[in-house]
Phi, psi and omega in degrees: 000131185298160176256111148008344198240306177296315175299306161343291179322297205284347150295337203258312163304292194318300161298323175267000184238340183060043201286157193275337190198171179181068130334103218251100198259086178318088173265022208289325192304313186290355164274333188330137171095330150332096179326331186267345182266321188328293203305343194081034162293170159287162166225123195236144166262103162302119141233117193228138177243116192217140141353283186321326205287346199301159229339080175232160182268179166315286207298358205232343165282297185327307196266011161260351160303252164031297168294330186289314182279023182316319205264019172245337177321122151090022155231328188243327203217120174256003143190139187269153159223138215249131167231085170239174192191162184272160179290332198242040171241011185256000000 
């Protein structure tokens, strides 16, 4: 069963990103205890393959995740970790 927080994610990329592909890894249980797990955010493995990412740099792939997922930031999610990439970087 998908977790509510993942689905969230993978709707807010899928719409703002069109990804060719996308795969969402819930970690938050290895966080427990974690000042940042307190609030109840998540700790999430992002790995998205998209178009939009073509000739953008790292820092410019991240804030466009960063930006699709703004309004659950620091509330559904306390950290991401981002593998994004072009269909012809996979």
């Amino acid at each position: 069963m998908t977790d509510s927080r993942t689905e969230m994610i993978q709707q807010r990329l899928a719409r703002e990103l069109s990804p060719v592909s996308i795969d969402i890894t819930d970690e938050s249980a290895k966080h427990a205890g974690h000042a940042g797990a307190a609030s109840g955010g998540g700790h999430f493995i992002v790995n998205i393959v998209a178009e939009a990412f073509r000739d953008k740099t790292l820092i410019q792939r991240h804030r466009q995740v960063y930006d699709a997922v703004d309004d659950i930031m620091h509330r559904e999610i306390h950290a991401l970790s981002i593998q994004a990439k072009t269909p012809d970087e996979v």
